[in-house]
ZAVO-48904 format. One record per residue: residue number from 0; residue in one letter; x, y, z of N, C-alpha, C in turn. Coordinates in pm, whole numbers, padded with zeros to 5 digits. Layout:
BEGIN
> resi:resn:nx:ny:nz:cax:cay:caz:cx:cy:cz
> NUM:A:X:Y:Z:X:Y:Z:X:Y:Z
...
//
This chain:
BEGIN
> resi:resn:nx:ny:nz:cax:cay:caz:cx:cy:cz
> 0:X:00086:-00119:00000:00000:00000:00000:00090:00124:00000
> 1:X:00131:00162:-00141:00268:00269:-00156:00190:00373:-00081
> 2:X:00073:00442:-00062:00064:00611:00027:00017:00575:00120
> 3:X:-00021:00467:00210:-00073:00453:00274:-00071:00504:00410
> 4:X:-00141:00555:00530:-00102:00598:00652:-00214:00510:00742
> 5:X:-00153:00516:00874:-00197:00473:01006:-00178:00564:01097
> 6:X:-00260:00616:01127:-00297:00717:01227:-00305:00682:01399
> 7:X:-00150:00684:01487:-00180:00652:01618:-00220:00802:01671
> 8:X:-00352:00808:01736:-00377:00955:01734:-00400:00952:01899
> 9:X:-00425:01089:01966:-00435:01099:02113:-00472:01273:02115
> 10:X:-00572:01287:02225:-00661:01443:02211:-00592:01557:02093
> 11:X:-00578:01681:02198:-00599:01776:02075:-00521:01768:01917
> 12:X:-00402:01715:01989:-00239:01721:01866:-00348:01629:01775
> 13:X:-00352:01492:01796:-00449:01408:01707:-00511:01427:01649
> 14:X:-00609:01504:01730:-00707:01535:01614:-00705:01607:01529
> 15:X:-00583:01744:01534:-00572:01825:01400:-00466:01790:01332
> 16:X:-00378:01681:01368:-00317:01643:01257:-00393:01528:01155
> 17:X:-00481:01493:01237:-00552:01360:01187:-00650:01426:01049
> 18:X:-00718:01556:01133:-00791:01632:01031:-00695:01690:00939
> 19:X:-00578:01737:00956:-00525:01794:00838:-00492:01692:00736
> 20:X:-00477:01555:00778:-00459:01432:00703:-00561:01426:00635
> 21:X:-00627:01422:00623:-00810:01375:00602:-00874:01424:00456
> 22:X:-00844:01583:00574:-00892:01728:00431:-00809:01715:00340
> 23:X:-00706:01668:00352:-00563:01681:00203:-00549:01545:00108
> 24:X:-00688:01473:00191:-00674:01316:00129:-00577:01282:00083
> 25:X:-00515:01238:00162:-00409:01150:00228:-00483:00964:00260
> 26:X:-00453:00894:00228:-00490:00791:00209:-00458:00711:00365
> 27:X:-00540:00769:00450:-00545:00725:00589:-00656:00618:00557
> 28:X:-00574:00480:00616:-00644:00334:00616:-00670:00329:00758
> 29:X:-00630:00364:00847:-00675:00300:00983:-00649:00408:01099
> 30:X:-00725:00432:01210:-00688:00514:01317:-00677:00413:01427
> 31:X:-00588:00428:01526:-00537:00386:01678:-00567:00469:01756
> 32:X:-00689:00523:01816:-00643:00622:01969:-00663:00513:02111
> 33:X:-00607:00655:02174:-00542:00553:02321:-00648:00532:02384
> 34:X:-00791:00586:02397:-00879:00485:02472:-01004:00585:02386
> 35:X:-01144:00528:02462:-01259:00555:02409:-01284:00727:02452
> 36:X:-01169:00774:02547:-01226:00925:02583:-01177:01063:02471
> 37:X:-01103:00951:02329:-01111:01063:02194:-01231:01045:02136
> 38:X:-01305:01130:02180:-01446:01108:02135:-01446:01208:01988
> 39:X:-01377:01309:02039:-01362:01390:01870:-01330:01325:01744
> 40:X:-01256:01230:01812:-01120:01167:01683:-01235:01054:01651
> 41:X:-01305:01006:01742:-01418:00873:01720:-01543:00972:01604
> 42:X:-01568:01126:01627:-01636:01174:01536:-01614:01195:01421
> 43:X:-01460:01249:01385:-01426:01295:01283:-01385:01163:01175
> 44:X:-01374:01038:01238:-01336:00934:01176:-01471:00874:01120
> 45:X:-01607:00886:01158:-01699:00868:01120:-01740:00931:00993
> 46:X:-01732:01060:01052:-01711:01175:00927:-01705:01168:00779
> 47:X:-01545:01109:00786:-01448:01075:00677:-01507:00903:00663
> 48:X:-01589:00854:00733:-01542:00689:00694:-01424:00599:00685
> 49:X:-01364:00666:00835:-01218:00559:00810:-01236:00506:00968
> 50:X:-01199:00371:00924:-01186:00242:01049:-01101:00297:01143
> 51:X:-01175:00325:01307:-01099:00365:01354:-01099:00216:01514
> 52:X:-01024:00202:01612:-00988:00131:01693:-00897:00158:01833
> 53:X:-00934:00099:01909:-00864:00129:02040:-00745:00067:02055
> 54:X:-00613:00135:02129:-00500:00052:02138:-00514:-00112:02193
> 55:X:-00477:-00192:02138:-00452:-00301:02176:-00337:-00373:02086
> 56:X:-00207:-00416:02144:-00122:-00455:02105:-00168:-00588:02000
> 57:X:-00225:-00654:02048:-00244:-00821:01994:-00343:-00770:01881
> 58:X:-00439:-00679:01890:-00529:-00636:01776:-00476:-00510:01690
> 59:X:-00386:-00449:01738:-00343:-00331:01567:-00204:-00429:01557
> 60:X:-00175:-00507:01541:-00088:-00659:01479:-00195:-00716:01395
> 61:X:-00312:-00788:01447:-00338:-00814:01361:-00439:-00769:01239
> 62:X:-00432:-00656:01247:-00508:-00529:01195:-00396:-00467:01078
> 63:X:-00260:-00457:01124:-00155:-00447:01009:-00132:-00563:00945
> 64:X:-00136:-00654:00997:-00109:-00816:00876:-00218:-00809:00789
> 65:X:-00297:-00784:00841:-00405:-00793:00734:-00432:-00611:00582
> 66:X:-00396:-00521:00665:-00344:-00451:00562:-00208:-00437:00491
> 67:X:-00096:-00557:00506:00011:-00573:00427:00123:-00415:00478
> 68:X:00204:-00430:00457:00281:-00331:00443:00251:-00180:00428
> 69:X:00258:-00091:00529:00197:00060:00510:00281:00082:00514
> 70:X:00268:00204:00431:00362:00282:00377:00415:00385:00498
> 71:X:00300:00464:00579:00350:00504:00671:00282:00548:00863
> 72:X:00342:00526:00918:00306:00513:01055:00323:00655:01103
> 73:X:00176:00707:01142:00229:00879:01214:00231:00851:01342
> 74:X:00223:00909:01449:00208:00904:01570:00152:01063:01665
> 75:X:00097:01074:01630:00063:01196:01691:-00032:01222:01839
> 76:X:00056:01182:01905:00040:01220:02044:00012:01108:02120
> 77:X:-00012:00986:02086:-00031:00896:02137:00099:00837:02263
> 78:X:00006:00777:02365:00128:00775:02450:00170:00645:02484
> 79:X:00101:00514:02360:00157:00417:02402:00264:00380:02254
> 80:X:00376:00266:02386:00479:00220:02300:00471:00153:02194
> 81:X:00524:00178:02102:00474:00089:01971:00643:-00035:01959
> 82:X:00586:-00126:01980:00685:-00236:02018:00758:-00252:01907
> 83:X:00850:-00337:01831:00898:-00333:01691:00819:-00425:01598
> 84:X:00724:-00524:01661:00648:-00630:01579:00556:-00513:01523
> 85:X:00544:-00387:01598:00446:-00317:01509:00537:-00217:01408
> 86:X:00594:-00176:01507:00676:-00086:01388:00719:-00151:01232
> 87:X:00757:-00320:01233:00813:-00356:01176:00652:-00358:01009
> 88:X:00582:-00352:01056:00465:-00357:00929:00476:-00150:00845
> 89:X:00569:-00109:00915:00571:00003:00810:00665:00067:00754
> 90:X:00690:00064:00632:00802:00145:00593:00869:00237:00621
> 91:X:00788:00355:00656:00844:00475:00719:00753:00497:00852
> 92:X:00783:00551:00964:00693:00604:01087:00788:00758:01166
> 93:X:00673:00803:01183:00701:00957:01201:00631:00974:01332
> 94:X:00727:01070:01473:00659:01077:01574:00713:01231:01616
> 95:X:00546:01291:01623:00531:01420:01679:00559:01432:01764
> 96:X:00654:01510:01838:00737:01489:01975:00779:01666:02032
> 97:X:00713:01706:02152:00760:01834:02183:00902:01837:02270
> 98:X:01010:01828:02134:01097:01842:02236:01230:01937:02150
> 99:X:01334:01963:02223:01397:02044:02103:01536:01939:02117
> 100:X:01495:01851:01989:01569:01727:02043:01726:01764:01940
> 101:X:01827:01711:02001:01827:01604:02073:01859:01610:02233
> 102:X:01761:01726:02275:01791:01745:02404:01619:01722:02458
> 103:X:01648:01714:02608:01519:01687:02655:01400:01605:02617
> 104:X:01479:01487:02572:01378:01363:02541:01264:01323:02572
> 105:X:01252:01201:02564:01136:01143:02712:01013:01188:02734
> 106:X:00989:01175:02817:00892:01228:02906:00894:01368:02938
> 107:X:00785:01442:03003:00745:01554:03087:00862:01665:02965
> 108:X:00811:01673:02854:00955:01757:02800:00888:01883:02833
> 109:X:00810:01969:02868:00824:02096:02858:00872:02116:02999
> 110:X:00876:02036:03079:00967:02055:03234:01054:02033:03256
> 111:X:01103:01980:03125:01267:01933:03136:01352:02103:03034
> 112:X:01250:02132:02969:01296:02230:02872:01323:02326:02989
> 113:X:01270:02405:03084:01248:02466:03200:01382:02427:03276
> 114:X:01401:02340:03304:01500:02331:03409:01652:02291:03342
> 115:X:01659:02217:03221:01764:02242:03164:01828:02362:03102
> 116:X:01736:02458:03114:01781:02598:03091:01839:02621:03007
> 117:X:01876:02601:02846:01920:02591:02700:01952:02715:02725
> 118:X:02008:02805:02775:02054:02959:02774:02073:03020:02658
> 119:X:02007:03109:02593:02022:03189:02465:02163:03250:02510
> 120:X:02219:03276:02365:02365:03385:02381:02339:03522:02430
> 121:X:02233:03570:02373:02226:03693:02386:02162:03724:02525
> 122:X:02123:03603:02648:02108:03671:02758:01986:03684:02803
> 123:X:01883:03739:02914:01828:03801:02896:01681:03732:02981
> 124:X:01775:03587:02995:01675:03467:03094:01611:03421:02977
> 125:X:01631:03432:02852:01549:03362:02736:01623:03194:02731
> 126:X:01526:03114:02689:01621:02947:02686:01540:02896:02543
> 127:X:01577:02797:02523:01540:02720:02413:01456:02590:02437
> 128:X:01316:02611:02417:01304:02464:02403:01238:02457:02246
> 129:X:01148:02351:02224:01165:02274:02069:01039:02177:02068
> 130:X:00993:02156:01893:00943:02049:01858:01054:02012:01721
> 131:X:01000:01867:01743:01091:01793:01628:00976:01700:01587
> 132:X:01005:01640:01474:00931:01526:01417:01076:01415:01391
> 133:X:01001:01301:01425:01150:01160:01448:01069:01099:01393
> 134:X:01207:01004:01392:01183:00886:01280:01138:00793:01462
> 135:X:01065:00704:01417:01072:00581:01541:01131:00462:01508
> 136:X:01135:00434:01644:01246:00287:01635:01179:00252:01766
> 137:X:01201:00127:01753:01166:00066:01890:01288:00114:02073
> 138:X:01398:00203:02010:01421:00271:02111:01349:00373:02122
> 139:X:01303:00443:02264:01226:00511:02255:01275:00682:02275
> 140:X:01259:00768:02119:01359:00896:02089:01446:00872:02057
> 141:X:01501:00796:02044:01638:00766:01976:01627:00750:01780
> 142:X:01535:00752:01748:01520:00745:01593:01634:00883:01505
> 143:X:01621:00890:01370:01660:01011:01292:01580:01091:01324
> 144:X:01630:01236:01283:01545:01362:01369:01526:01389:01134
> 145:X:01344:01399:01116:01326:01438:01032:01341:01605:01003
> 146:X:01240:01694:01153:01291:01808:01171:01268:01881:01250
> 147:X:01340:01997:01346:01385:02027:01441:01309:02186:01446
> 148:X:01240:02253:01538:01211:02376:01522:01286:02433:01707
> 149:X:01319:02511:01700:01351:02541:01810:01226:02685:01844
> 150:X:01222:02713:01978:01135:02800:02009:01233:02861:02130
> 151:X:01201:03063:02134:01228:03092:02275:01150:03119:02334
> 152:X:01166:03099:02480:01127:03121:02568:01176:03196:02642
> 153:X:01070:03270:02702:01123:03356:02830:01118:03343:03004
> 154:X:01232:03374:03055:01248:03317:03213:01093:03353:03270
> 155:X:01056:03271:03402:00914:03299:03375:00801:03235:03375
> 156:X:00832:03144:03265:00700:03056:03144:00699:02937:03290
> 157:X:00530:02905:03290:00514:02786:03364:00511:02670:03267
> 158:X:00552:02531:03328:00510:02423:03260:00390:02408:03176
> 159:X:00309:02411:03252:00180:02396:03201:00179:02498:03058
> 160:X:00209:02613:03094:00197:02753:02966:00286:02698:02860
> 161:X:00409:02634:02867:00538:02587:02787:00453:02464:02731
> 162:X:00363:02375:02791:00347:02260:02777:00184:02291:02633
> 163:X:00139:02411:02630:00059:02441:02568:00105:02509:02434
> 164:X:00204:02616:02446:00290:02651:02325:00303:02491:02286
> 165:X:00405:02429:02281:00441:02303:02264:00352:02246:02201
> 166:X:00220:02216:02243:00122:02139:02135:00075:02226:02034
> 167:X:00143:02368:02067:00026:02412:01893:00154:02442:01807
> 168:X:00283:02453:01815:00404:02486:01762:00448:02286:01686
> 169:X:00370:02202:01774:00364:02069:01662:00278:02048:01579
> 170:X:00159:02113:01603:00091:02072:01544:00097:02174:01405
> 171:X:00179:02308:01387:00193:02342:01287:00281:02310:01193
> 172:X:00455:02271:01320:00533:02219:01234:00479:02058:01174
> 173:X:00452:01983:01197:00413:01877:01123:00312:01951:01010
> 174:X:00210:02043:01023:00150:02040:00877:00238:02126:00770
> 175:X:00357:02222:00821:00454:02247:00741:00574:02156:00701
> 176:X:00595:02069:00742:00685:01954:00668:00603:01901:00596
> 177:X:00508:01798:00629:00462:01644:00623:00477:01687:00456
> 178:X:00432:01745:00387:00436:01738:00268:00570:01699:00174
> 179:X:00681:01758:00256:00786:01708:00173:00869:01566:00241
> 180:X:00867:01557:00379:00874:01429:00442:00775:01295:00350
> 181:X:00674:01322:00327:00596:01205:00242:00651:01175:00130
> 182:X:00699:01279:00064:00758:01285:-00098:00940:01266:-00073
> 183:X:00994:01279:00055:01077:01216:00057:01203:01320:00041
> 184:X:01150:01450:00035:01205:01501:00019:01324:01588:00157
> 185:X:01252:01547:00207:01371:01570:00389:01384:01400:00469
> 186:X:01454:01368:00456:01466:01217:00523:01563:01239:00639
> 187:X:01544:01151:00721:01597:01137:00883:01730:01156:00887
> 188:X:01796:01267:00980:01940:01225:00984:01938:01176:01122
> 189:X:02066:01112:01146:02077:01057:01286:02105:01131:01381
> 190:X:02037:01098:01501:02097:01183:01628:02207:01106:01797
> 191:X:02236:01177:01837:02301:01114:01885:02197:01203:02046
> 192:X:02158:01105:02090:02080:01144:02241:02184:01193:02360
> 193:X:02128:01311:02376:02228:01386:02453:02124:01401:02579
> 194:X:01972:01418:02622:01896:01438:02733:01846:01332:02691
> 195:X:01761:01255:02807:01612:01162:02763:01590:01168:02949
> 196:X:01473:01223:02952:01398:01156:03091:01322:01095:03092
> 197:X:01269:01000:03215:01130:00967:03245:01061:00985:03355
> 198:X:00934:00975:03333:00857:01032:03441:00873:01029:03612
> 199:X:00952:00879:03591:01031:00843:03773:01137:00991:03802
> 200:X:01223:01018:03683:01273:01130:03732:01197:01275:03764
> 201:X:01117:01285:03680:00996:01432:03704:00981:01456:03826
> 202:X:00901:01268:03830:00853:01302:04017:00962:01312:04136
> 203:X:01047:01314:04076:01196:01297:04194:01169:01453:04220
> 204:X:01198:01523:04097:01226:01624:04141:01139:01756:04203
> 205:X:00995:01728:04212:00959:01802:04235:00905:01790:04375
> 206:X:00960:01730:04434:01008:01771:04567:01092:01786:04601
> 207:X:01081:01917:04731:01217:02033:04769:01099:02026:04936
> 208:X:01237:01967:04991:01277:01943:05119:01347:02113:05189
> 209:X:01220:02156:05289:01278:02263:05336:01390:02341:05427
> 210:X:01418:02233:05426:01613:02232:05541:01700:02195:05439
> 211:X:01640:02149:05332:01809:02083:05208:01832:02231:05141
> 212:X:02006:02225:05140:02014:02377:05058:02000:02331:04892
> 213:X:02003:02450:04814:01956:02427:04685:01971:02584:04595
> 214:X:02084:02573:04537:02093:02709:04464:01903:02779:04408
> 215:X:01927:02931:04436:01814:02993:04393:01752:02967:04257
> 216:X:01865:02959:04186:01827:02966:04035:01747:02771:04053
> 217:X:01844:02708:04116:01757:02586:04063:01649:02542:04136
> 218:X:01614:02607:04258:01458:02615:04320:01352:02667:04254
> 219:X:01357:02787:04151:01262:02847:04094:01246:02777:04025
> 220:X:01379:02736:03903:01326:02683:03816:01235:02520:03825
> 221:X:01253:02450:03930:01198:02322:03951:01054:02359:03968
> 222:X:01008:02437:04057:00918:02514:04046:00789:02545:03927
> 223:X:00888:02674:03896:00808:02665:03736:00780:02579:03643
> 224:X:00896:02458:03640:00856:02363:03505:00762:02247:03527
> 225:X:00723:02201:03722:00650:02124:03724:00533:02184:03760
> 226:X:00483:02322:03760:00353:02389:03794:00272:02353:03665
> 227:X:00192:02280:03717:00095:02250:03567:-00066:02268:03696
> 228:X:-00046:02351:03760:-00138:02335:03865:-00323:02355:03791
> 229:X:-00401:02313:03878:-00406:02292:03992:-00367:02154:04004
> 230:X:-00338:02066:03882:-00314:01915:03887:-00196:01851:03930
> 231:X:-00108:01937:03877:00019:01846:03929:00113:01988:03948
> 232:X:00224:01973:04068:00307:02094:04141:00417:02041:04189
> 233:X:00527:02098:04219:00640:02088:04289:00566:02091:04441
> 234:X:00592:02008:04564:00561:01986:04676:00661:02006:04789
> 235:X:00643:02095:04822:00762:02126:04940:00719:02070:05088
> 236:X:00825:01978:05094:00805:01874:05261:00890:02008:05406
> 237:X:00763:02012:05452:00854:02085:05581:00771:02063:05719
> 238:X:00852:02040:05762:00813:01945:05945:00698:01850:05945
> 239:X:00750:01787:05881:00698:01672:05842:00527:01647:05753
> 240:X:00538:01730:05694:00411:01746:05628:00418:01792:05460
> 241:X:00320:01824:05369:00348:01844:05242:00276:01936:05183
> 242:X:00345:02053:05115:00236:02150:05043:00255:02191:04919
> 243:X:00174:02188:04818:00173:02239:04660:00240:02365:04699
> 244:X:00348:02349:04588:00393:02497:04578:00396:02556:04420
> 245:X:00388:02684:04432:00394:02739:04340:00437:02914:04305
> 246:X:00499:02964:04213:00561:03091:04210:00494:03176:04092
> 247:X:00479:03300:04138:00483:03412:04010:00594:03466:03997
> 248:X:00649:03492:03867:00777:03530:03841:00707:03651:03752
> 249:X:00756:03762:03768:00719:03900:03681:00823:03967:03657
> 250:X:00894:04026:03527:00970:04098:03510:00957:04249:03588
> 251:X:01066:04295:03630:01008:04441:03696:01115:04545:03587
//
């Protein structure tokens, strides 16, 4: 199936890359979202008339054997692992990834972008974080980087706010490549992984113990990059008890 696509899709990113797939007829054979609560992506697939399905390892296996060889595997936002028995049914696979790789891999990337602090030259508390589109491999981020957008930021930005830039800065760069990525015309170069976290580390860090010392700069920033409040916060333990914390940072 030379144009073929498979759509692993997951809320907002999903659904407008899925729709920009759709409207440009693009020869999307099958959708994957991660459970029954993409109810949009369950509408818009009705819509269009394309077979859509819930993750299940043992069933999108045998859901690709039976469509032969696709041409290509997107991934857009979905947060489960795609093992290599699946990867291995597609020629090419492409994964929407907010990160400004090859730094800050993994997991939780707009809180890793935050606290790794990518320092601009020119100063000014501005840092760098990023979306990229990768190639996948059954390591996970470790694929060819198809392509790389970097974004600044200013000292400041909460997780949560970084973590929202981030989904609409992919969801444009993917509809500004995909066209020449399909035609082949930008192909993967390799990267060599310089950050990757996971979520065991996130939660390490966002607790700050109120007797441990801890440079200023790296208290705020732990701070800011895990404030995604009211849901999830940096938690400061003091005499024996635990409280959400959180900062306003304002230029004066």
């Amino acid at each position: 199936m030379e144009d073929s696509v498979v759509v692993f899709a997951s809320k907002r990113v999903g659904y407008e890359i899925l729709s920009f797939l759709l409207e440009r007829q693009y020869k999307v054979v099958a959708v994957i979202v991660a459970g029954n609560d993409d109810k949009e992506i369950f509408a818009l697939c009705e819509r269009f008339s394309v077979p859509i399905y819930c993750f299940d390892v043992a069933k999108v296996l045998e859901l690709l054997r039976a469509l032969g060889k696709v041409a290509w595997c997107v991934n857009a936002w979905s947060a489960h692992y795609l093992c290599a028995e699946i990867l291995e049914c597609f020629a090419h696979r492409i994964n929407v990834h907010p990160s400004y790789a090859p730094y800050c891999l993994g997991n939780d990337n707009a809180a890793w972008a935050i606290m790794e602090n990518r320092s601009m030259a020119a100063g000014g508390g501005a840092f760098l974080a990023g979306v990229c589109l990768l190639e996948m491999t059954e390591n996970i981020d470790e694929g060819g980087i198809y392509a790389v957008k970097e974004i600044v930021c200013e000292f400041g930005i909460k997780g949560k706010e970084l973590h929202e830039i981030l989904m609409n800065e992919a969801i444009g760069f993917f509809k500004e490549c995909w066209e020449d990525i399909f035609k082949k015309k930008i192909l993967p170069k390799e990267q060599k992984v310089i950050t990757k976290y996971t979520r065991k580390q996130t939660d390490a860090v966002k607790y700050l113990d109120a007797k441990s010392y801890i440079k200023i700069e790296d208290f705020v920033l732990r701070i800011l990059a895990n404030d995604f409040s009211p849901r999830y916060t940096s938690v400061l333990r003091y005499e024996g008890r635990e409280y959400a914390i959180t900062l306003e940072v304002k230029a004066i």
